[in-house]
Backbone as CSV, one residue per row, in Angstrom:
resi,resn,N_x,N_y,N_z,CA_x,CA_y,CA_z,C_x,C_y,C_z
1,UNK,0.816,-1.181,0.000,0.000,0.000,0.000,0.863,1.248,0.000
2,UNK,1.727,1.149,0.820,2.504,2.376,0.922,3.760,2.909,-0.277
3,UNK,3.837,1.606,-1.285,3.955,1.489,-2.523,2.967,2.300,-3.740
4,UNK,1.955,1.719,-3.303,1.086,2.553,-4.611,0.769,4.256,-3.790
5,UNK,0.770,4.486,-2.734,0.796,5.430,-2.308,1.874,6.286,-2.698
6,UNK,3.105,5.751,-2.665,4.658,6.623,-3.307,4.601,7.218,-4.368
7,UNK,3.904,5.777,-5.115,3.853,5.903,-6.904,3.221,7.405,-7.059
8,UNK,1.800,6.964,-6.126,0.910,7.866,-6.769,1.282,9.437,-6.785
9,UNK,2.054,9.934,-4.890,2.466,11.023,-5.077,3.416,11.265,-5.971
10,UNK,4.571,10.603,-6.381,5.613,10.879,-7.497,4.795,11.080,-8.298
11,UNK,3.834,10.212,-9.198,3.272,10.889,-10.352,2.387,11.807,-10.162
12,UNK,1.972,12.454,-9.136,1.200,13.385,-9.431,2.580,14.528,-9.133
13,UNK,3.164,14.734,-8.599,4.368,15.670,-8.358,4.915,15.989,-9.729
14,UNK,4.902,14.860,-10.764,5.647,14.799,-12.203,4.379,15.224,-12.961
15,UNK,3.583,15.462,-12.459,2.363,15.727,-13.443,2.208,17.108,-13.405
16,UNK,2.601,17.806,-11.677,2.363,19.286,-11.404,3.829,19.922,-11.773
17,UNK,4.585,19.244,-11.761,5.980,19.743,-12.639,5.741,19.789,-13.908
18,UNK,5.164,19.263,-14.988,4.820,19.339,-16.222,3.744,20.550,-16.487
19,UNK,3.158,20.319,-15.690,2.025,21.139,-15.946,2.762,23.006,-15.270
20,UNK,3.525,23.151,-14.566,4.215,23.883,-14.071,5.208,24.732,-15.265
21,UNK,6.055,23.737,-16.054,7.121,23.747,-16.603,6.304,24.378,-18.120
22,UNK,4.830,23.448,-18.352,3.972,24.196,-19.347,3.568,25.973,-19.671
23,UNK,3.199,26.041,-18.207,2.542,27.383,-17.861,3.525,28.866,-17.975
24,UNK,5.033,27.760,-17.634,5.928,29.057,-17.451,6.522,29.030,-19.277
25,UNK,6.779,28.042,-19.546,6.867,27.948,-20.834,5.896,29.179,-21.380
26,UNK,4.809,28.988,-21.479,3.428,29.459,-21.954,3.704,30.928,-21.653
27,UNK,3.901,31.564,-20.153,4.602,32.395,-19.979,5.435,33.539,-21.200
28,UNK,6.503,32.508,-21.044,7.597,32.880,-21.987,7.204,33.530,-23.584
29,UNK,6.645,32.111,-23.811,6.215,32.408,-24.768,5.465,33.681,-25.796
30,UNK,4.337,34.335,-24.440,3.546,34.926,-24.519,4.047,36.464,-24.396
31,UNK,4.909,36.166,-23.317,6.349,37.578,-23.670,7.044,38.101,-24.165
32,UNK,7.344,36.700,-25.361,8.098,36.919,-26.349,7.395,37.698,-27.389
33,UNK,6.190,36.780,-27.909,5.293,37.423,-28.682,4.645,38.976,-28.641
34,UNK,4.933,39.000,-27.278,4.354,40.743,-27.210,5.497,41.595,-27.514
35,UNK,6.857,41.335,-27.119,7.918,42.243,-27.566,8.149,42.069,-28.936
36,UNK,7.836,41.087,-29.798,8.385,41.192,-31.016,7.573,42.248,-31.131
37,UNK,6.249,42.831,-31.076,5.765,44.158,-31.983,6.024,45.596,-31.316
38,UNK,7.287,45.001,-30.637,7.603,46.637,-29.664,9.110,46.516,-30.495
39,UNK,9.463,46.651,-31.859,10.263,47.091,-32.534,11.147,48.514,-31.778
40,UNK,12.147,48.863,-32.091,12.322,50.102,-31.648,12.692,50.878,-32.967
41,UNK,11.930,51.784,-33.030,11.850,52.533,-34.708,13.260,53.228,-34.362
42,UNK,13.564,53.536,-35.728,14.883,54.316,-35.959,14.409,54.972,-36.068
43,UNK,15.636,56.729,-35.304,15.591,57.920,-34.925,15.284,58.697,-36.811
44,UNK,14.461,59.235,-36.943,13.893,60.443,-37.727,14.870,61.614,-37.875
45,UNK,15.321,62.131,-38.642,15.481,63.275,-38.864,15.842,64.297,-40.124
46,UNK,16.920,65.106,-40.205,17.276,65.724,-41.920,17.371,65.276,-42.621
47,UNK,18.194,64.400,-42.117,19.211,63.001,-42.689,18.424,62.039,-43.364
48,UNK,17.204,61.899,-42.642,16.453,61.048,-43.322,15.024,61.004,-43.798
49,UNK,15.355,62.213,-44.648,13.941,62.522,-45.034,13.442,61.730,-46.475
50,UNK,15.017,61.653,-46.824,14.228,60.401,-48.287,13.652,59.317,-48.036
51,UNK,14.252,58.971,-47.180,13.750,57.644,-46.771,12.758,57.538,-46.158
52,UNK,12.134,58.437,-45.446,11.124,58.427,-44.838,9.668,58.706,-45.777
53,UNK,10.527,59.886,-47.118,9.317,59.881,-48.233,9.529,58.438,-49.037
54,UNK,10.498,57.795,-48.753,10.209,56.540,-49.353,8.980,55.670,-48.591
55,UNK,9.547,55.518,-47.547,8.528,54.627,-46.451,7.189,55.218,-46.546
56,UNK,7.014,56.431,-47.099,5.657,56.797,-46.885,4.508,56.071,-48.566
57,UNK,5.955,56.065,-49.348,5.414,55.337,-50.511,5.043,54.252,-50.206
58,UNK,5.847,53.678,-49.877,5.367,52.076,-49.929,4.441,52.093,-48.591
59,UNK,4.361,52.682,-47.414,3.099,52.547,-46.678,1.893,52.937,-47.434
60,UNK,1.876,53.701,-48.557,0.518,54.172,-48.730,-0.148,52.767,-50.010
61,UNK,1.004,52.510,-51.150,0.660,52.052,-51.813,0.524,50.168,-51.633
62,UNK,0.868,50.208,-50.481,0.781,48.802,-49.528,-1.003,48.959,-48.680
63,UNK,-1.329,50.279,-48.531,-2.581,50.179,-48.555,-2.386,50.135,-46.131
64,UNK,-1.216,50.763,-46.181,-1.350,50.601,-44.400,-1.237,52.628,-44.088
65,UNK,-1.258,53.456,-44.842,-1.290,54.784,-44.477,-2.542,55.211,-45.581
66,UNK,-3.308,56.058,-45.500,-3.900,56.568,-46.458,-4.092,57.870,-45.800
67,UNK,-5.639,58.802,-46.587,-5.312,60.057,-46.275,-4.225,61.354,-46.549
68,UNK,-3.609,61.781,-45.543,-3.039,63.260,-46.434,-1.137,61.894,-46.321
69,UNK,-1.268,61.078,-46.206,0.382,60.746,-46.136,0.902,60.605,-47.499
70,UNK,0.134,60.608,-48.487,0.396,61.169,-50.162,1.408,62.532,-49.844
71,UNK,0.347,63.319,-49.642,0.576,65.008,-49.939,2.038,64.975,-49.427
72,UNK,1.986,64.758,-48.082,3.339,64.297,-47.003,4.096,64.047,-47.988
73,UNK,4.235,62.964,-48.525,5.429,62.000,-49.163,5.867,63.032,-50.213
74,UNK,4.486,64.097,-51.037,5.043,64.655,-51.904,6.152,65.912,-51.734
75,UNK,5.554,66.513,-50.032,6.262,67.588,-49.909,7.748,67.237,-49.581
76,UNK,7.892,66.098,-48.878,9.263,65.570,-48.408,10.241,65.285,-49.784
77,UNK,9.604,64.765,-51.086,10.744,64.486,-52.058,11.134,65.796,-52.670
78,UNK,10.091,66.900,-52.375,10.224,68.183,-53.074,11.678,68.905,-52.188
79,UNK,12.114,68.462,-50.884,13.266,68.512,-50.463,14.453,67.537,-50.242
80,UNK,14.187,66.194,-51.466,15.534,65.324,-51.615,15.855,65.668,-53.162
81,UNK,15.173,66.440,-54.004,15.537,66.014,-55.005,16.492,66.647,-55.611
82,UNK,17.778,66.011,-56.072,19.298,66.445,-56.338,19.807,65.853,-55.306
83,UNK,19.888,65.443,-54.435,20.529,64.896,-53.756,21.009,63.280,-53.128
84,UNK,22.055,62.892,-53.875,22.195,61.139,-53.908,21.592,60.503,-52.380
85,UNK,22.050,60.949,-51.707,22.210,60.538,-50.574,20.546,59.967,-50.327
86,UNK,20.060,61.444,-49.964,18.772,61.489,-49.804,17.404,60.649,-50.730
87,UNK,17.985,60.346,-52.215,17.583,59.517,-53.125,17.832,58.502,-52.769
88,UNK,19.099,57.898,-52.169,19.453,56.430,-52.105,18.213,56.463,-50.689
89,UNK,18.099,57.270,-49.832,17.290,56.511,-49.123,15.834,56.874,-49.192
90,UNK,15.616,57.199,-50.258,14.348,57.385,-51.130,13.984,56.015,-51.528
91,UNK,14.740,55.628,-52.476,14.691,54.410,-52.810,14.533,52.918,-52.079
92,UNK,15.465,53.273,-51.432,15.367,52.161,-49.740,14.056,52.336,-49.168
93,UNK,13.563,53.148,-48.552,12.704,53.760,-47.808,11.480,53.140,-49.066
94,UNK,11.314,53.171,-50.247,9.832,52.533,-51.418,10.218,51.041,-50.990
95,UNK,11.424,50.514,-51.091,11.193,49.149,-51.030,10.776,48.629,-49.256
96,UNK,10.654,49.506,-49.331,10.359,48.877,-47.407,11.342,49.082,-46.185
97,UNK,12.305,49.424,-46.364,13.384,49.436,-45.615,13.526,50.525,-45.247
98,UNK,12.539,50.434,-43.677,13.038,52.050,-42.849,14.216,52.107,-42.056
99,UNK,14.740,53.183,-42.156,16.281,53.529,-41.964,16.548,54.527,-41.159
100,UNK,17.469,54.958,-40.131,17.551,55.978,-39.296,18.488,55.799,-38.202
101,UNK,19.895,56.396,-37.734,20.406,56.646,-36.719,21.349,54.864,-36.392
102,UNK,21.689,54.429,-37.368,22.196,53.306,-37.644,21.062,52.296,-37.573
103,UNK,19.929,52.561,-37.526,19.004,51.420,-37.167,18.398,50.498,-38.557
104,UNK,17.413,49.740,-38.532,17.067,49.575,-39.856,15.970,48.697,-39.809
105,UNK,14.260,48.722,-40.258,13.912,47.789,-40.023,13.239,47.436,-41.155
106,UNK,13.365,46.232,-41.370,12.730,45.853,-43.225,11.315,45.210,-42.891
107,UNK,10.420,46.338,-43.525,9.117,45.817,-43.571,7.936,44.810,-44.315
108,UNK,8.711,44.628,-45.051,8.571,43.292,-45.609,9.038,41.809,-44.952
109,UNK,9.517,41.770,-43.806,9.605,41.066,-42.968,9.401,40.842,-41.685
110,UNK,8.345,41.890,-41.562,7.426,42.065,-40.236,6.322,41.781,-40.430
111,UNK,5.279,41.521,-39.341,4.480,41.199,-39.136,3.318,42.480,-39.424
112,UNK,2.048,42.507,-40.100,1.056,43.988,-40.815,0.550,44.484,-39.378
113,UNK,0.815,44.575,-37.893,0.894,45.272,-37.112,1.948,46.038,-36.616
114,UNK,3.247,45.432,-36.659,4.230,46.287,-36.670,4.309,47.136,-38.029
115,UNK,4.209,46.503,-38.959,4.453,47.555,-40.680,2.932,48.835,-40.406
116,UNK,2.247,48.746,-39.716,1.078,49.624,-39.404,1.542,50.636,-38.533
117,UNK,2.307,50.182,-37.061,2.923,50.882,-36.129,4.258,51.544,-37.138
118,UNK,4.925,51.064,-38.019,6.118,52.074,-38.563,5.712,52.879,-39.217
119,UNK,4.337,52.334,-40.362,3.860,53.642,-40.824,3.488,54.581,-40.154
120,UNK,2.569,54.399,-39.266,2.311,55.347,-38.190,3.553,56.384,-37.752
121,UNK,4.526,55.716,-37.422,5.745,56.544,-36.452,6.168,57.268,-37.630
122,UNK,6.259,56.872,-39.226,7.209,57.538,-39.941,6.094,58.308,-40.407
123,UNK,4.660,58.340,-40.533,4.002,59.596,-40.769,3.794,60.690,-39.678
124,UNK,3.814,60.366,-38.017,4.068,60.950,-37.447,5.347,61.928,-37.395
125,UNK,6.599,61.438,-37.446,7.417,62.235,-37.585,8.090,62.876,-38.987
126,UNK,7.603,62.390,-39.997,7.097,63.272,-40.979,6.902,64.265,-41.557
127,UNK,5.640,64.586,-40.768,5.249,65.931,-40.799,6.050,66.531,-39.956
128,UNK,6.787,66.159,-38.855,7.816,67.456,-38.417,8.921,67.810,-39.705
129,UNK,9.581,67.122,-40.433,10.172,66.939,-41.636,10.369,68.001,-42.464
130,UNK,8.969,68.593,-42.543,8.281,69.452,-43.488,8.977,70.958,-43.619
């Protein structure tokens, strides 16, 4: 008796360790998943205003900015144009690739809530741009 009694607490002990080892797992898991969409956007500024009228291209014509972030995008290239630099990250910035302060995050390989949150941040700071 005091046999199946042993058994029984060991397996239930191995059952609340599993079930333990699940939850924190589960945990983890669930932490992880929330920081992946807390990206940290790259810093905005002179420097990167092509790129940012790039990003505003491909946010709009990706269908995740609409509204005045046209007009935006138009006034921002009306201050890269002649300038390589500012073109190269014109160009970068249409294919998806927001850029800033050594940072870089390619939106074509994020998830359409984070590519929603960058459009957001790069039409927000944007319009300071102007």
């Amino acid at each position: 008796m005091k046999t199946r009694t042993a058994l029984a607490s060991l397996l239930l002990a191995s059952i609340g360790a599993s079930v333990g080892a699940s939850a924190g797992a589960s945990n983890l898991l669930d932490s992880l998943k929330s920081q992946a969409g807390n990206y940290a956007m790259p810093a905005m500024g002179s420097n990167t205003v092509g790129n940012a009228a790039g990003v505003l291209q491909y946010c709009v014509k990706n269908n995740y900015l609409g509204g005045d972030a046209a007009s935006i995008k138009d006034k921002l290239l009306a201050k890269v144009t002649g300038q390589p630099q500012q073109q190269t990250g014109f160009a970068n910035g249409a294919k998806g690739l927001l850029q800033g302060d050594g940072k870089s995050i390619d939106l074509k390989s994020v998830s359409g809530k984070v590519k929603t949150k960058a459009c957001d941040y790069v039409l927000k700071n944007a319009k300071s741009l102007i």
